[in-house]
Residue, then its C-alpha position, 0 to 999 in steps of 0.5 A: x433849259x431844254x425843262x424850261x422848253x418843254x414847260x413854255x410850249x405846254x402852257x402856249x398849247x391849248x388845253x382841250x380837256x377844258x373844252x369837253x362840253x364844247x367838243x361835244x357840242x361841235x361833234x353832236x352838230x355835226x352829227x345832226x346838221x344843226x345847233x337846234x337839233x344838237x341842243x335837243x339831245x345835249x339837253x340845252x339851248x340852240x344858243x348855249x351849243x353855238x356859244x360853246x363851238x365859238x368858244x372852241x373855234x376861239x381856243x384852237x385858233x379855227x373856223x369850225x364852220x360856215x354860218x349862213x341863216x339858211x345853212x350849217x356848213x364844216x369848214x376844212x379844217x372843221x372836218x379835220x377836227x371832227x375826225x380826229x375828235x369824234x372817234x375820241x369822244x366815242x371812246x371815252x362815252x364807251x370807257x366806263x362802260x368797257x371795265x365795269x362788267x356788272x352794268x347792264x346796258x342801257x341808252x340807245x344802240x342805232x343799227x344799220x343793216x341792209x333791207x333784204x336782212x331785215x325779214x330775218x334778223x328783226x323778227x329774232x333781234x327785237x324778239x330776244x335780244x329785246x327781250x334779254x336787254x330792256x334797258x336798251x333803246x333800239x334804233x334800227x335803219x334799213x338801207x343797202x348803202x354803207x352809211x358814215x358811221x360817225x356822220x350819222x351817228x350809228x353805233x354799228x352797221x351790218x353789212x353782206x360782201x367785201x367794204x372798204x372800211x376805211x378807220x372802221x373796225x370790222x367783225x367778221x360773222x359768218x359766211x353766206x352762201x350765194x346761189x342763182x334762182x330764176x322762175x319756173x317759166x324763166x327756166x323753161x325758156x332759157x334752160x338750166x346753164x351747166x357752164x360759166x358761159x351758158x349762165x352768162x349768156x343768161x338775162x338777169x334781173x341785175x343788182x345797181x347800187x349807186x347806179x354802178x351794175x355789180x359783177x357776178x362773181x364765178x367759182x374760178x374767181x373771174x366775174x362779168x357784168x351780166x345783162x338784162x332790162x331789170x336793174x335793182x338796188x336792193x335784194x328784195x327787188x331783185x327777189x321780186x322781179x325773178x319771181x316774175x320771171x324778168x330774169x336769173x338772180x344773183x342772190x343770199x341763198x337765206x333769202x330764197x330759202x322758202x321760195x325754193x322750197x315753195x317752188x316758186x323759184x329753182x336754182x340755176x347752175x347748181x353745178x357751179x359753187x359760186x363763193x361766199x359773201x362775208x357778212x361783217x358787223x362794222x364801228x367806229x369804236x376803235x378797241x374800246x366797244x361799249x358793251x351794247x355793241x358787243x352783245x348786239x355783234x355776239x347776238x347778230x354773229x350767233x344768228x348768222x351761223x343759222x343763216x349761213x347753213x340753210 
């Protein structure tokens, strides 16, 4: 009897299997905002797509999304779904490529890193990497904010400091140095700070992200807010307005690199050894990594240990 059961609730449970060109028709809209926009990519009609996701809102007994003429809109229950399905999609798109060694890679690898990295990777990245690989089509977004990895359809993000990953997959690179840099000018106002508290007490051109001023973390492990009339979202802001001599500056000492070897910056409070930044590749791959983005985190991770020793 309990065989029979068994039997029953297997054939009253929808078979989502038949649905894979529906679910890939529902993830690629929400992934791109609308069924015209996913057709373009599937390779077919806006109308075919719209069939196929009211095909699976009938399947699984659920409104997927809000239709209005003027907006595309998940429903609750669309984004439950969607986050289920999507990381499941990508696994299975990665699985031929994971046990077959011999494929080069090919198809589209979208990178996400942040602005201020961008003078130091691309050149290398699109330089070799690029080179080694030209089956690969290169997408590359420069933004601060950590973007939704799924939502908008990044195979993988790079990113400097601690990120709350949430179902992300987090590879380690390397380690970055921080140092604190102002101008000579600033320097000769303000002094070199020898203390937590002098260097406090400093004006800095400050890093804002979101609006929320980031802490300045000391060698103790204690942080403060510091102050100042300069407030950036990005390190090539705050690179600038220091040069400037608007403030001290919180900074990846490869970023400064050359400005302090030209002089047109100095360290301030060289005395005090401020922590690392962790510089980390991020996915939404699960354990099956298609193998463009292995390489691309191999590559990045190989470039990141010139970075962290200059």
């Amino acid at each position: 009897m309990g065989g029979h059961m068994i039997c029953a609730a297997e054939v009253q449970m929808p078979n989502l299997l038949n649905e894979i060109p529906g679910l890939m028709a529902f993830v690629r809209t929400v992934e791109v905002g609308s069924f015209s926009a996913a057709a373009r990519d599937l390779g077919t009609t806006p109308s075919a797509v719209s069939k196929s996701v009211a095909r699976l809102e009938k399947k699984i007994g659920a409104r997927l999304f809000l239709r209005s003429t003027r907006a595309l809109m998940l429903t609750q229950d669309g984004q439950v779904f969607f986050d289920r399905v999507a990381p499941l999609l990508r696994d299975l798109d990665a699985s031929e490529e994971a046990i077959r060694s011999d494929v080069a890679p090919s198809g589209r690898l979208r990178i996400s890193m942040p602005n201020e990295m961008a003078p130091l990777l691309l050149p290398r990245l699109f330089g070799i990497f690029a080179a080694d690989y030209p089956n690969l089509h290169l997408e590359v977004g420069l933004t601060d904010r950590l973007v939704d990895l799924i939502r908008e359809d990044y195979d993988v993000a790079l990113r400097v400091g601690n990120s709350a990953p949430g179902d992300l997959m987090v590879r380690h690179l390397a380690d970055l140095p921080m140092t604190i840099v102002g101008s000579p000018t600033f320097l000769k106002t303000w002094g070199n700070p020898a203390t937590a508290e002098a260097l406090a007490a400093l004006p800095f051109a400050r890093y804002a992200l979101g609006g929320i001023t980031q802490p300045l973390r000391l060698p103790d492990g204690t942080s403060f807010i510091p102050f100042g009339r300069v407030d950036c979202d990005s390190g090539a802001a705050l690179i600038q307005a220091a040069l400037s001599g608007l403030g001290a500056a919180y900074l990846l000492r490869c970023l400064v690199a050359n400005d302090l070897e030209g002089g047109s910056l100095v360290t301030l409070a060289a005395g005090l050894a401020f922590p690392s930044a962790p510089f980390s590749a991020l996915h939404a791959f699960g354990r099956t990594v298609p193998l463009r983005v292995k390489l691309v985190c191999d590559f990045i991770a190989r470039e990141a240990k010139d970075l962290a020793a200059i």
